[in-house]
BALUM-842158 format. One line per 3 residues: for each residue x, y negated, z negated of C-alpha. Coordinates in steps of 0.001 Angstrom, whole numbers, plus 500000, padded with zeros to 6 digits. Last residue first. Layout:
% residues N
X,Y,Z  ...
This chain:
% residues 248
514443,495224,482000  512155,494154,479132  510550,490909,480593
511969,487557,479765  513165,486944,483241  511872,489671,485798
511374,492967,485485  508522,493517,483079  506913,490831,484884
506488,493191,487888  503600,494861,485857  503134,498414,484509
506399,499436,485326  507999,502585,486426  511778,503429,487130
513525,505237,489802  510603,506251,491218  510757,509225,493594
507487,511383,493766  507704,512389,490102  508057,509069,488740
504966,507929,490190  503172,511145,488527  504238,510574,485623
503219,507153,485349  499718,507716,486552  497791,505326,484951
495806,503256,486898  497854,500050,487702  501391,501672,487409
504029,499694,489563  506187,502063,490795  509920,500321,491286
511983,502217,494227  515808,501639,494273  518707,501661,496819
516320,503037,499704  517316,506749,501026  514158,506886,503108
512679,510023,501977  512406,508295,498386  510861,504956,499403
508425,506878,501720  507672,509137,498841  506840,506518,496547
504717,504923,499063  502935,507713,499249  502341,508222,495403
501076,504464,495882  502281,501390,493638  504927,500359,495496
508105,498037,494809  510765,499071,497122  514297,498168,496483
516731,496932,499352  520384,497876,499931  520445,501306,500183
517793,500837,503687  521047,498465,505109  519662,494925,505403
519462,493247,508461  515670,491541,507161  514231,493318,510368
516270,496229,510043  515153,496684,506272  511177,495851,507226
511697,498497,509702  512891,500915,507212  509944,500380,504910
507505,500262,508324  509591,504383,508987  509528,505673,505674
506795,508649,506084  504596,508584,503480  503366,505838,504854
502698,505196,507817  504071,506071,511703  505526,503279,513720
504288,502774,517548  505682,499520,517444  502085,497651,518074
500377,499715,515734  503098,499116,513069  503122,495362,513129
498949,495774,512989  499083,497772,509875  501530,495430,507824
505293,494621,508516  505496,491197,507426  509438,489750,507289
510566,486501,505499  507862,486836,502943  506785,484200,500241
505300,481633,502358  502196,484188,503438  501505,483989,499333
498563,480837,499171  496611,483124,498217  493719,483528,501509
496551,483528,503384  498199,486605,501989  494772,488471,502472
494386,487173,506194  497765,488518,506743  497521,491498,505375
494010,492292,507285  495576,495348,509375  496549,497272,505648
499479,499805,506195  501156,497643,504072  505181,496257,504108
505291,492427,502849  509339,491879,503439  511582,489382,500654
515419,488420,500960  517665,488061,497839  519074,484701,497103
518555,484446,493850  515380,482199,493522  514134,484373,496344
513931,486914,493499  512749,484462,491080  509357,483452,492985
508581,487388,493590  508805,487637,490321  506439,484659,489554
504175,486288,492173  503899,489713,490943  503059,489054,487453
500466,486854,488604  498656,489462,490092  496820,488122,493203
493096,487653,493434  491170,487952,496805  487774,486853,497146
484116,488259,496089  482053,488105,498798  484088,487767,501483
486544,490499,500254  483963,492946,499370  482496,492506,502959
486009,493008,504347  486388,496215,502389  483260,498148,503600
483866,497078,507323  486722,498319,507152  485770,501892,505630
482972,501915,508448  486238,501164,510520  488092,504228,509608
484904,506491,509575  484637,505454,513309  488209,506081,513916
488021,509836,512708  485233,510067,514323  481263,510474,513937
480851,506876,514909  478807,504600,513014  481619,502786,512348
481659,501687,516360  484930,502671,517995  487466,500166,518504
490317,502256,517166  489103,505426,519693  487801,508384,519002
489970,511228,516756  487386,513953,516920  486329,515078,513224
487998,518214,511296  486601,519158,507781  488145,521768,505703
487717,519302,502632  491577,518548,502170  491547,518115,505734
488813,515277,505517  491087,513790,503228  493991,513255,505382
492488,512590,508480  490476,509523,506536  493789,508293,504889
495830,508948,508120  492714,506462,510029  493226,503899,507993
497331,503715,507519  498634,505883,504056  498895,503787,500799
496213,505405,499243  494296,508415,500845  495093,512064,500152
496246,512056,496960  495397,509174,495046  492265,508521,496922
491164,512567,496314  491947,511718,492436  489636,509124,492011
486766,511323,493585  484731,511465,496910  481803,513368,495928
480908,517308,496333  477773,517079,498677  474191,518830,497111
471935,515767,498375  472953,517310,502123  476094,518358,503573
476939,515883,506446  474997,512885,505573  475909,513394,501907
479779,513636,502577  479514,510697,505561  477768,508368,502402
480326,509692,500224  483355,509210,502298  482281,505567,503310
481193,504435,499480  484581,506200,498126  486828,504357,500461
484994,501211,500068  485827,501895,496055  489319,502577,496626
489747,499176,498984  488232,497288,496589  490534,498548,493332
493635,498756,495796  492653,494865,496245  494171,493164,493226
496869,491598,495001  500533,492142,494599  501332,495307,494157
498176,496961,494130  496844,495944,497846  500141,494517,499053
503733,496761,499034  506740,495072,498775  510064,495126,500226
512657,493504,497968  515998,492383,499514  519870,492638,498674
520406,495116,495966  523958,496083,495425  523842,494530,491597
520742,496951,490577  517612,495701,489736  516292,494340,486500
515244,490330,488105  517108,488516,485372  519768,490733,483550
520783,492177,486590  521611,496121,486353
């Protein structure tokens, strides 16, 4: 291991993950997910619906692209919606429709009360271009961009590979590998090469199912076990731990 950014000698670049990772938006998008799921939830079933719960968006919903996340849960409740189309209206009783009433949810909580990075995550990120080693954004999020911006952070990333990248390429999301391995490629850095930061069971198992040379979970709510179970190699609470002066 490096004594300064506690990865392993081989590794060459660090794909990261955003909401969690390194902003403080998997707490905004979680609770737009539960406002859209339990307003659709009480439409559909009356004032007796079962509520969207913290462990449903662990499960079935963070990390994965929109309209996975909604197709995902909905399963787990035996309920099956039309796909529509991605410009469908949120009122829309589709799987696209929920999607964007989810958007809309987040975007509003973003104007109102702003983006905040983790720290933690940025002065890491800072040392590990310090060395030399390339950097990739990889989120299933379409507003990356406009969230990087909005910190001053766009200038840390060589390669972006967010939810609009993938759209365009036709690349499925997480938990399947595929924008981690594109971030690779784009970087030209063999998958065993590069470390994964995530913070999402899914993207756990996309690090793991892609044969990447290390995957960090970054535990913001508690579920240490469970990050380690789907494919961490080791489990932090906060990048800092990693970098100089942290415990690696």
């Amino acid at each position: 291991m490096t004594t300064q950014l506690g990865l392993p000698d081989s590794i060459r670049a660090c794909l990261f993950d955003l909401d969690g990772v390194v902003t403080k938006t998997a707490v905004v998008h979680a609770a737009a997910w539960k406002e859209t799921f339990d307003a659709f939830l009480r439409e559909r079933d009356g004032a007796d619906f079962r509520p969207f719960t913290d462990s449903d968006y662990d499960e079935y919903v963070d990390g994965r692209p929109r309209a996975d996340g909604v197709r995902t849960f909905l399963a787990s409740r035996g309920i099956e919606l039309p796909e529509g189309d991605p410009d469908d209206p949120p009122d829309a009783r589709t799987v696209n429709g929920v999607g964007n009433r989810k958007n809309e949810q987040v975007l509003e909580k973003i104007r109102t009360d702003g983006v905040e990075p983790y720290e933690g995550t940025l002065r890491y990120i800072d040392a590990v271009r310090a060395a030399g080693l390339a950097t990739a954004i990889v989120s299933s999020s379409a507003n990356t961009r406009d969230v990087l911006r909005s910190i001053d952070a766009e200038r840390l990333f060589d390669v972006r590979v967010d939810g609009v990248v993938a759209r365009e390429r036709g690349l499925p999301g997480k938990p399947r590998p595929d924008t981690f391995l594109a971030a690779a490629r784009d970087l030209g850095v063999e998958p065993s090469r590069a470390a994964v930061f995530e913070d999402a069971l899914a993207g756990m198992d996309a690090g793991r199912s892609g044969h990447f040379g290390y995957v960090v979970g970054v535990d913001r709510v508690g579920q240490t076990d469970a990050l380690y179970a789907h494919g961490a190699d080791r489990v932090v609470k906060d990048l800092a731990e990693l970098g100089p002066g942290g415990d690696a």
